[in-house]
C-alpha positions, 0 to 999 in steps of 0.5 A: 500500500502506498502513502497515497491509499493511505490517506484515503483511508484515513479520511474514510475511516474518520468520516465513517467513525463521526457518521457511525455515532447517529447509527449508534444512537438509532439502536441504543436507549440509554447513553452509557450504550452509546459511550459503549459504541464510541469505546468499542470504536476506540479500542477494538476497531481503531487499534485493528485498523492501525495494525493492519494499516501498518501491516499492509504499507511498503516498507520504507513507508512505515514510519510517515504511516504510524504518524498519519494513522494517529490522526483518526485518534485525534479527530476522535478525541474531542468527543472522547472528552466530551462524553467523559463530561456527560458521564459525570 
């Protein structure tokens, strides 16, 4: 895979995880149900997409890739911090 893919995976990964929220909020009740959807996106399917990501790249490529593939972590963060706020 090439830095070229890369990016344009990132970007569909980010936009799929601020669409995914609404989703989430159809099938749940309670908020602590959504709060679990954004955390299994966080820690289960965000750490598999870096891994894998980081598996397919060229090898030279490795490095710039495990920088760009933080940015779907920080595009997420604010709601991460949000979301803490609600749960008090």
């Amino acid at each position: 895979m090439t830095l070229k893919w890369l990016w344009i995976l990132v970007i569909a990964f980010c936009v799929l995880e601020w669409i995914s929220i609404p989703f989430i909020n159809v099938f749940t009740v309670k908020l602590y149900q959504l709060v679990d959807g954004v955390l299994i996106i966080t820690f289960i399917i965000y750490p598999l997409f870096y891994l894998t990501s980081l598996l397919l790249l060229q090898k030279g490529n490795k490095k710039i890739g495990a920088v760009i593939l933080l940015i779907p972590l920080i595009v997420y963060a604010p709601l991460l911090i949000s979301l803490q706020t609600l749960l008090k």
